[in-house]
C-alpha positions as semicolon CSV with decimal commas, in nm:
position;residue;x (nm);y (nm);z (nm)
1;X;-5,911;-0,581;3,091
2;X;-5,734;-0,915;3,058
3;X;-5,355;-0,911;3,116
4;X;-5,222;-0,954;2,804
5;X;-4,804;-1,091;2,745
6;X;-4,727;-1,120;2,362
7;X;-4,562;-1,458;2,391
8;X;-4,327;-1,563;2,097
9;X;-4,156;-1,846;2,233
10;X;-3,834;-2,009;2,115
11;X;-3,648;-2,202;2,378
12;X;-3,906;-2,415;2,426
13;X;-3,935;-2,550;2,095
14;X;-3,523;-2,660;2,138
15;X;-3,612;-3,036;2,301
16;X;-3,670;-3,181;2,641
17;X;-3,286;-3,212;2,648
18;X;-3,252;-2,837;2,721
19;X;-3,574;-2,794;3,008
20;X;-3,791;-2,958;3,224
21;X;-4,154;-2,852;3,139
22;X;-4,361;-2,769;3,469
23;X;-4,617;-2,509;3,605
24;X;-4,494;-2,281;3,894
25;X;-4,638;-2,372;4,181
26;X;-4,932;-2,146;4,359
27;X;-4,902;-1,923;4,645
28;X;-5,109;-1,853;4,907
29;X;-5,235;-1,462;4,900
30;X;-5,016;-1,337;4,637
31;X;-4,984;-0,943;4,654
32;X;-4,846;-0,706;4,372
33;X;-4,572;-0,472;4,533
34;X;-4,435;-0,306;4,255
35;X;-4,463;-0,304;3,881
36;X;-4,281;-0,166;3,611
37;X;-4,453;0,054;3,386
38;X;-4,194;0,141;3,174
39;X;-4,046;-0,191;3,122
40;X;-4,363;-0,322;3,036
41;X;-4,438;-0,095;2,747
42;X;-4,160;-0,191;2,590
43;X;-4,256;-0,543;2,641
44;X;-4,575;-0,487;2,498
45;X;-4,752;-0,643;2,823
46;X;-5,072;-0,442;2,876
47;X;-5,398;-0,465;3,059
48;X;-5,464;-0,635;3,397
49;X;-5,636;-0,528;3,736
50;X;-5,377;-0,533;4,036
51;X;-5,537;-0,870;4,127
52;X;-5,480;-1,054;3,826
53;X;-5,147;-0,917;3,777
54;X;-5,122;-1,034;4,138
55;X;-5,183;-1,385;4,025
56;X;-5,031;-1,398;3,704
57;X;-4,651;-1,279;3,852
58;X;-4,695;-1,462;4,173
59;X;-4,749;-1,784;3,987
60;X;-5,116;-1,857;4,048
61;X;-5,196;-1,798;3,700
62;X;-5,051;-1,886;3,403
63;X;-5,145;-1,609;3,116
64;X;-5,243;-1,690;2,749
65;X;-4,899;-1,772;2,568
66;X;-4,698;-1,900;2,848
67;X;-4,491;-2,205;2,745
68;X;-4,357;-2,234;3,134
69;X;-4,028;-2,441;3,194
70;X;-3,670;-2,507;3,410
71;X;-3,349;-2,431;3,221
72;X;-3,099;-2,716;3,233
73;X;-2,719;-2,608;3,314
74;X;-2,406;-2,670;3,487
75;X;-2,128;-2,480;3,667
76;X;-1,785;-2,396;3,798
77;X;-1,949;-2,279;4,169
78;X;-1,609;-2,100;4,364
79;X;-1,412;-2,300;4,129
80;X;-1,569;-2,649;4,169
81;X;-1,720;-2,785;3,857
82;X;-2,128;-2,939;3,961
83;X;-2,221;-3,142;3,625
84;X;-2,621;-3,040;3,716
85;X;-2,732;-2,728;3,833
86;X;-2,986;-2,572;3,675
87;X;-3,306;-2,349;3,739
88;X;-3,388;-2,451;4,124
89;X;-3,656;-2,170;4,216
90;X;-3,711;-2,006;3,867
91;X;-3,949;-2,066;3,559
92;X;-3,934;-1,914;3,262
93;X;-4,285;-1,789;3,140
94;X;-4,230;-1,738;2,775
95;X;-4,047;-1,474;2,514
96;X;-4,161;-1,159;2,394
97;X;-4,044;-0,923;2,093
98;X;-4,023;-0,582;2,253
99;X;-4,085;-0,312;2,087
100;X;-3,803;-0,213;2,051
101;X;-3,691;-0,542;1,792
102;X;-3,513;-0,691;2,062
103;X;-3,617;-1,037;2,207
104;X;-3,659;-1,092;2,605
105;X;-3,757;-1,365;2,830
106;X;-4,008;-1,324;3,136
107;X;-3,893;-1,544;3,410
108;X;-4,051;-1,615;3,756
109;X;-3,805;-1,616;4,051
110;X;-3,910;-1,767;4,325
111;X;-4,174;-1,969;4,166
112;X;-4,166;-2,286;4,386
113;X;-3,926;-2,599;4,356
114;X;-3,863;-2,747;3,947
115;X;-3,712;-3,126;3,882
116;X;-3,358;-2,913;3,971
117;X;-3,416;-2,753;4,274
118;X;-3,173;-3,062;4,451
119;X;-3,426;-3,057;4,767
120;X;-3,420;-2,669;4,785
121;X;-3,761;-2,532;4,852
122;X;-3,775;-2,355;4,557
123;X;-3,901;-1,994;4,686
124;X;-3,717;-1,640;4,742
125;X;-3,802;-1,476;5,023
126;X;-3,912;-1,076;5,029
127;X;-3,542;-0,924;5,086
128;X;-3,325;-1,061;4,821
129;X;-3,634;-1,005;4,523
130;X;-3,644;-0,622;4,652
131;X;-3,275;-0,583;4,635
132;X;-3,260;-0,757;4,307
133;X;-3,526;-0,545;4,194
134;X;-3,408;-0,214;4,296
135;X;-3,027;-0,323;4,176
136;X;-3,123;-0,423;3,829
137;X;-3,311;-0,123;3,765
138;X;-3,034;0,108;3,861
139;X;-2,776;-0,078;3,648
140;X;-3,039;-0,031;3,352
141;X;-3,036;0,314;3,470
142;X;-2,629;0,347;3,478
143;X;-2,588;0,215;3,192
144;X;-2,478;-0,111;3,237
145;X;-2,639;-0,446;3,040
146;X;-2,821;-0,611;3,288
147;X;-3,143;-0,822;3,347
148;X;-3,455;-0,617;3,464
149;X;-3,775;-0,633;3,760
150;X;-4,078;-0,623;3,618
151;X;-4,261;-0,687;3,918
152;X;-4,217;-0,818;4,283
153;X;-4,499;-1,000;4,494
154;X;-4,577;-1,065;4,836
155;X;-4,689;-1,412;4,839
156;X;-4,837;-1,420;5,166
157;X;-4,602;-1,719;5,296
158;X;-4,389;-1,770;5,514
159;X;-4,078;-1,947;5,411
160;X;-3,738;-2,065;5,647
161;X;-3,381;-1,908;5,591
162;X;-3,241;-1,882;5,892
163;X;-3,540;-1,770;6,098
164;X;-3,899;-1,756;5,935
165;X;-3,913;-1,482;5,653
166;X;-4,204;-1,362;5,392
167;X;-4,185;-1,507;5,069
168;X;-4,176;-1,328;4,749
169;X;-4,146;-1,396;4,357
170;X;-3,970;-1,176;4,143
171;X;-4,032;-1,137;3,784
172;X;-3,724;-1,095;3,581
173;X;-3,673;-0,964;3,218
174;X;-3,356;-1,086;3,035
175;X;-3,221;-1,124;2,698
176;X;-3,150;-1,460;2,771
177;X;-3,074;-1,707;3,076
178;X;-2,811;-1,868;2,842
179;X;-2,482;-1,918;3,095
180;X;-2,150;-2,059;3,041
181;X;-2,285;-2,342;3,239
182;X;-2,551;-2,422;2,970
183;X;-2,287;-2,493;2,748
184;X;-2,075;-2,657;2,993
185;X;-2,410;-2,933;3,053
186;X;-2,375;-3,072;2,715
187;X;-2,031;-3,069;2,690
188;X;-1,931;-3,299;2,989
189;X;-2,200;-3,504;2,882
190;X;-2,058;-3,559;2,532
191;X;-2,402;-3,432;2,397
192;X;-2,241;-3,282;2,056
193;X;-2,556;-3,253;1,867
194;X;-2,733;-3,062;2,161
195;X;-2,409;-2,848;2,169
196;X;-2,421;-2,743;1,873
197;X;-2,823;-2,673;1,876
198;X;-2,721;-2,443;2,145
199;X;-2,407;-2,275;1,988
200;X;-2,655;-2,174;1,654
201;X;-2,934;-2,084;1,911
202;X;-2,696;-1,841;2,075
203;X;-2,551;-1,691;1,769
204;X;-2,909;-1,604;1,628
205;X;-3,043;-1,504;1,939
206;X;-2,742;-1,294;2,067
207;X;-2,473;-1,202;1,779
208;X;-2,628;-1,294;1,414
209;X;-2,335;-1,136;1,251
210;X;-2,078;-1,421;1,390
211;X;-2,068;-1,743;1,281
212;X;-1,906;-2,109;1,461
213;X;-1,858;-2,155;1,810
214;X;-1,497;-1,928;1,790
215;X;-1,715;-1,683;1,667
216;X;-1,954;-1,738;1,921
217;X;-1,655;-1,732;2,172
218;X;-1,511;-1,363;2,074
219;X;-1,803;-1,203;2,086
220;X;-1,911;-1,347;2,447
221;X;-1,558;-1,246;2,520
222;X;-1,584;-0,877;2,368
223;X;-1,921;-0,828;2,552
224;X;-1,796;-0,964;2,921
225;X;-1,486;-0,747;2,878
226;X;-1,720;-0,416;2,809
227;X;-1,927;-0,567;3,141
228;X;-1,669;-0,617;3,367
229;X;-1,507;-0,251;3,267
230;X;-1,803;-0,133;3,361
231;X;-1,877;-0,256;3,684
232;X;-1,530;-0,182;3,773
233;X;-1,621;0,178;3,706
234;X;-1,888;0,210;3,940
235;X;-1,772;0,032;4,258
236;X;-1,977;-0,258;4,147
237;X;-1,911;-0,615;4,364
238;X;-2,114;-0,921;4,149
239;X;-2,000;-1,153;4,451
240;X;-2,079;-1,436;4,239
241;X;-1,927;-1,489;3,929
242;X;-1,937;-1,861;3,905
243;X;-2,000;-1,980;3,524
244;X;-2,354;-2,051;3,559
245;X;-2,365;-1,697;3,673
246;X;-2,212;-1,550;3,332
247;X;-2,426;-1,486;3,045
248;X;-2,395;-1,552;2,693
249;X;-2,507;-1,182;2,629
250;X;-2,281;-0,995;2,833
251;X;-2,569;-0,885;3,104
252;X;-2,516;-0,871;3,455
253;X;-2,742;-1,168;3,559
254;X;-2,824;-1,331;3,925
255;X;-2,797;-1,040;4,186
256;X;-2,745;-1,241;4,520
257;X;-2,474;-1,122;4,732
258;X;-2,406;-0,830;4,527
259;X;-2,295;-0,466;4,673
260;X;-2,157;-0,138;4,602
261;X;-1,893;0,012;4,734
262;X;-1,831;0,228;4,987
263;X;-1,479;0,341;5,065
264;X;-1,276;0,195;4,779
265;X;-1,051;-0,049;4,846
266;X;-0,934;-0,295;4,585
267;X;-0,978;-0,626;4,785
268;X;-1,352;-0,552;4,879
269;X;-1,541;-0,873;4,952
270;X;-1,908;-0,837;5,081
271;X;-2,063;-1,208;5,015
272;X;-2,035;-1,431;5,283
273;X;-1,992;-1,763;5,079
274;X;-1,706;-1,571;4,905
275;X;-1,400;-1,664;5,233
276;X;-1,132;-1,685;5,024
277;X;-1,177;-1,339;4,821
278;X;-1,213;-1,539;4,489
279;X;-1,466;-1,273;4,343
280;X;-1,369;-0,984;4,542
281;X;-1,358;-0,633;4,356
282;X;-1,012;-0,615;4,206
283;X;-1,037;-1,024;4,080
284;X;-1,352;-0,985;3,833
285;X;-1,115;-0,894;3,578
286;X;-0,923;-1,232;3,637
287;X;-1,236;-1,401;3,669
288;X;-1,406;-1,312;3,382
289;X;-1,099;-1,442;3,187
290;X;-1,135;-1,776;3,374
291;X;-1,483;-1,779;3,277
292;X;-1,422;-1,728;2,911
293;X;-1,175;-2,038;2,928
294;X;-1,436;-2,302;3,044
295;X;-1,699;-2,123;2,729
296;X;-1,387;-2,182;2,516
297;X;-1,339;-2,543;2,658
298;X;-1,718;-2,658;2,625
299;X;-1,766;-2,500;2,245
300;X;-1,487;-2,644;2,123
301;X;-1,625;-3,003;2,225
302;X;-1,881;-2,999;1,899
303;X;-1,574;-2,989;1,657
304;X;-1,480;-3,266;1,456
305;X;-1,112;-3,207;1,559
306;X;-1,110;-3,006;1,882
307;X;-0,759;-2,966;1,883
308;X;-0,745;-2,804;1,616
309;X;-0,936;-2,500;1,726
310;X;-0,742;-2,500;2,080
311;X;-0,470;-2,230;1,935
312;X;-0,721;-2,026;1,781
313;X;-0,949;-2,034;2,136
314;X;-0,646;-2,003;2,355
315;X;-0,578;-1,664;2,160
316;X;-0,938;-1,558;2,210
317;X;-0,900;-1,583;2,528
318;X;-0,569;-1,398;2,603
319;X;-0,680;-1,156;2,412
320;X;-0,922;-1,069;2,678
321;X;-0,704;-0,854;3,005
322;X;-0,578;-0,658;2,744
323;X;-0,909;-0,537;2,587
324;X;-1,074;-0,541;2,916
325;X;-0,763;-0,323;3,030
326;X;-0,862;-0,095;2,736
327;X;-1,278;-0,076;2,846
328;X;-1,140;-0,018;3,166
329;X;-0,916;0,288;3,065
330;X;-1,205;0,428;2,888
331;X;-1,410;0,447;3,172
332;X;-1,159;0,591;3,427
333;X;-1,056;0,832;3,184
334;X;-1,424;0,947;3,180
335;X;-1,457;0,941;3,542
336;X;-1,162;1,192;3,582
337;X;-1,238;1,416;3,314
338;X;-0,964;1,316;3,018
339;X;-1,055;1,455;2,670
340;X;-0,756;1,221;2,465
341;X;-0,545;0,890;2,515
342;X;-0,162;0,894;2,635
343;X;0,028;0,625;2,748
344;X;0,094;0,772;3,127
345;X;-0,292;0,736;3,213
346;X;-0,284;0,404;3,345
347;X;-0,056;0,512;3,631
348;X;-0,220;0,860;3,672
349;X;-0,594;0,652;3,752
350;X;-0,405;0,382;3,911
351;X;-0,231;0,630;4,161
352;X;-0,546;0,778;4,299
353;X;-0,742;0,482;4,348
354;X;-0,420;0,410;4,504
355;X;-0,425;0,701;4,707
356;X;-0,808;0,670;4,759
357;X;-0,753;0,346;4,922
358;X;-0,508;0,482;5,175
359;X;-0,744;0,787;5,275
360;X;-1,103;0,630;5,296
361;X;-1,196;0,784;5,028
362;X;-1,561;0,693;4,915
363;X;-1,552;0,540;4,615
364;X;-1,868;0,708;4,456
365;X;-1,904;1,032;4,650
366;X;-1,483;1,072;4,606
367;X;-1,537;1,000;4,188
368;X;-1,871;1,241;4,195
369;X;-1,664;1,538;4,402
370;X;-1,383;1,548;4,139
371;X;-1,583;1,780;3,894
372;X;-1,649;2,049;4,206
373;X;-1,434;2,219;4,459
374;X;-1,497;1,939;4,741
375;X;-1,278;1,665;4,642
376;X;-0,967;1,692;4,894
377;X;-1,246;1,708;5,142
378;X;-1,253;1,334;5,083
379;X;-0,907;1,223;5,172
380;X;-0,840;1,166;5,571
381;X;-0,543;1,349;5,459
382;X;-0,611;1,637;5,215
383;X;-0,251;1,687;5,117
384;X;-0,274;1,299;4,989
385;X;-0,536;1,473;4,694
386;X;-0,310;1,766;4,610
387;X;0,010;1,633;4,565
388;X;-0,205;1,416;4,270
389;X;-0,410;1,683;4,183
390;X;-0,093;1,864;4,067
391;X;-0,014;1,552;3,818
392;X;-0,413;1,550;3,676
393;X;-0,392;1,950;3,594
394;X;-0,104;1,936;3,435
395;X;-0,188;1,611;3,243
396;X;-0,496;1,821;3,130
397;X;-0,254;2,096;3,010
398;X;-0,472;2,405;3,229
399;X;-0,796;2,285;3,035
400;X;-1,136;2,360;3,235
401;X;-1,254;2,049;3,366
402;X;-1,544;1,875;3,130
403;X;-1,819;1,876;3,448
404;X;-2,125;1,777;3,241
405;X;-1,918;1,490;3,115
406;X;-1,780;1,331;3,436
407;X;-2,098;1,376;3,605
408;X;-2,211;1,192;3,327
409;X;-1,987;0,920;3,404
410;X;-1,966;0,966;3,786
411;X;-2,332;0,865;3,937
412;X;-2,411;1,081;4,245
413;X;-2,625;0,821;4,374
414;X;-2,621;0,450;4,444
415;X;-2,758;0,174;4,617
416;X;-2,591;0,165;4,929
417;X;-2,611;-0,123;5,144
418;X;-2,699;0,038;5,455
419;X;-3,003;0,182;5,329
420;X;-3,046;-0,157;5,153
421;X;-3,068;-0,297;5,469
422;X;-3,305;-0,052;5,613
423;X;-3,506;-0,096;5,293
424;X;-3,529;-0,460;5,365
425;X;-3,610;-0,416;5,724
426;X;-3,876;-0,195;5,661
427;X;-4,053;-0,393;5,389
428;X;-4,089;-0,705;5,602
429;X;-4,282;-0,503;5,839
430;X;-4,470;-0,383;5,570
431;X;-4,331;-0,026;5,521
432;X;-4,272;-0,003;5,138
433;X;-4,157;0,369;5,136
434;X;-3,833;0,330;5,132
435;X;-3,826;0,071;4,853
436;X;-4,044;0,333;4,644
437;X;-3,819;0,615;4,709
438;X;-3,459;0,430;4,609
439;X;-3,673;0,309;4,292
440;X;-3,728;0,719;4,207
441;X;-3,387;0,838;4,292
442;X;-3,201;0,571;4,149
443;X;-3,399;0,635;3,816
444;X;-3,180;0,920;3,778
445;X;-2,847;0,865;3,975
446;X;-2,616;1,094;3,741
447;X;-2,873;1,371;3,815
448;X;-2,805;1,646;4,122
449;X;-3,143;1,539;4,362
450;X;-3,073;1,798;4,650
451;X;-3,391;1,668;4,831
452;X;-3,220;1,331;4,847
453;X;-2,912;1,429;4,993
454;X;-2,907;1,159;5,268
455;X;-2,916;0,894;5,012
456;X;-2,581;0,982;4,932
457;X;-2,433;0,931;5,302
458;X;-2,212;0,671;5,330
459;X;-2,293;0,456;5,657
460;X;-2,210;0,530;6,003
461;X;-1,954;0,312;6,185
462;X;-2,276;0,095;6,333
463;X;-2,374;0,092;5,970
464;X;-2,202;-0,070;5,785
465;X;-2,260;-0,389;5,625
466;X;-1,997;-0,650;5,658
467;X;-2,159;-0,908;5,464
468;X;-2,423;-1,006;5,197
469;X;-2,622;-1,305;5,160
470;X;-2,765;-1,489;4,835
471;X;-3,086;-1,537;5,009
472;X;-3,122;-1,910;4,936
């Protein structure tokens, strides 16, 4: 049976001015290494031998539908604004209507250089699709908006990084790929008319019951707030947050030197573009905020009197710590078990990560042992964990602790770099068993798995992973 992709494209019909129209380009024994049932039911994509799906997601074929093209964007990159950026090694196939009413677009990552690749080659080689594969999925699975893998493919290729690795394409499933930095394009270019095609597009697409660009602007604000509480909750690093990295719907987007944490400690920095600490764990909060000031700065270009909507934007936008403060609260207050709201709970969370930083304290396993007996086992010094412990029963007034709940919002498993790396490792010499295994367990990773104990191990001392790398 044919494979068959329900195409209903939109972005394509917005002008040349948004996209560069082109075909990916083929590959040389494309192989399918994983596929996502699931995701593509509710995509509606069914039918398809291994072979043609093969072909079709490695970019050899282009199915029935497919309207293939480049986004056009710009970006703040580490704080430095580049006027051009846009889709360098990614087509987007087409849309869909899932069926579950929402819209999504199928993208190809990986797909061979577009008319903005800026003498890039274009192609993804195997580690970072796996890693964005597996880490997508599990943020779907936590909870947390994100873009999805529906499939990964060898491509039989060899392509240079810094030594000779095997290429790969990923295909990813978002909402959208519209970025700060789309909006950003046509605003340094003075291209009103295309700004506001783009600002209506957005609304309609993404939050129909706004209206105007300061419309547009606090609900992009209310939905990155929600995001960025909720990486903060799991130990989540982006690595990356530059403004063509930040999407209009408030889904994690572009998994490159992304990572987990291990022991918690507020200035975590794994990427190793990131020297400075600009994204590290404890800024995305600050960032984020920055991020929301260049989207208020571009949509306010399309107004017949932009300064007239610069006090309404610049409240917008300091409205955000505080509400992200409040997302934020809501998690912790999950994490450690707190049925109500008073004002002292701030400084109760903020005291054990506090404390938790001092002892080592792992910042998943540490969260995950609070609703057992094991927790003080954490701290380097257990006496560190009672002297708090004291402050958390008593704020709980002698009520039994909520355990199905804070598992609920404590994951027991993660994607740990270490075994990322061995993942990785393995896969190259063509040893997929790992990669199949974290897809299973991380399904699931609020659920006990007692056969999968090792996956919750933090690293060794030879280990651990100092640094992560976009992969480009």
């Amino acid at each position: 049976m044919t494979l068959q992709i329900p195409f209903d494209n939109t972005f394509a019909q917005l002008g040349s001015g948004f996209h560069a129209k082109q075909r990916p380009t083929p590959v040389k024994e494309p192989r399918l290494v994983a596929f996502n049932e699931t995701l593509a039911g509710i995509l509606g994509v069914t039918g398809g031998e291994t072979q043609e799906m093969a072909a079709v997601f490695g970019g050899n074929q282009l199915p029935d539908g497919a309207d293939p093209l480049a986004q056009i964007y710009a970006g703040h990159q580490f704080g430095n604004f580049n006027p051009q950026l846009g889709d360098g090694r990614a087509l987007l196939l087409g849309e869909v209507m899932g069926n579950d009413g929402q819209r999504y677009d199928i993208q190809l990552k990986g797909a061979g250089p577009t008319a903005f690749s800026r003498n890039g080659d274009g192609r993804a080689w195997l580690g970072p699709v796996l890693r964005e594969y597996v880490v997508s999925e599990v943020m779907h699975a936590l909870g947390i908006p994100t873009t999805r893998a529906l499939a990964a493919v060898e491509t039989g290729e060899t392509i240079q990084r810094e030594r000779g690795r095997p290429g790969a394409v990923l295909t990813r499933v978002a909402s959208s790929h519209l970025r700060v930095g789309t909006f950003q394009f046509f605003a340094s270019r003075g291209q009103t008319e295309n700004l506001k095609i783009l600002t209506e597009y957005a609304i309609q697409r993404h939050h129909p019951d706004v209206s105007g660009p300061m419309g547009l602007l606090r609900a992009v604000r209310d939905a990155q707030s929600q995001l960025i509480a909720a990486w903060m909750s799991v130990g989540f690093i982006h690595g990356v947050m530059n403004t063509d990295n930040c999407a209009i719907s408030g889904e994690t987007i572009d998994y490159g030197p992304c990572a987990f944490m291990d022991l918690y400690h507020p200035n975590t920095v794994f990427s190793s573009i990131d020297q400075r600490g600009r994204y590290a764990y404890s800024n995305q909060p600050d960032i984020a905020v920055w991020n929301l000031a260049q989207l208020a700065t571009a949509l306010i270009q399309q107004l017949e009197d932009p300064q007239e909507a610069v006090e309404e934007a610049t409240e917008i936008v300091h409205a955000m710590p505080a509400l992200t403060e409040q997302n934020w609260l809501t998690r912790f207050r999950a994490k450690i078990g707190l049925p109500d709201e008073q004002a002292a709970d701030q400084a109760l969370i903020t005291d054990l990560l506090s404390r938790m930083a001092a002892n080592q304290v792992d910042f998943t396993n540490g969260f995950r042992a609070l609703s057992g007996a094991q927790a003080r086992a954490q701290f380097t010094d257990p006496a560190a964990f009672d002297s708090w412990e004291e402050k958390w029963v008593a704020r709980r007034q002698g009520e039994p602790l909520p355990e199905t709940s804070m598992n609920a919002a404590n994951p027991a498993f993660i994607p740990r770099n270490h075994q990322m790396e061995a993942m990785i490792s393995a896969a190259e010499s063509g040893d997929y068993d790992l990669f199949n295994r974290l897809n299973t367990v991380l399904a699931t990773p609020f659920a006990d798995q007692p056969d999968h104990k090792d996956l919750q191990q933090p690293p060794s001392a030879d280990q651990v992973v100092q640094a992560t790398f976009c992969g480009t």
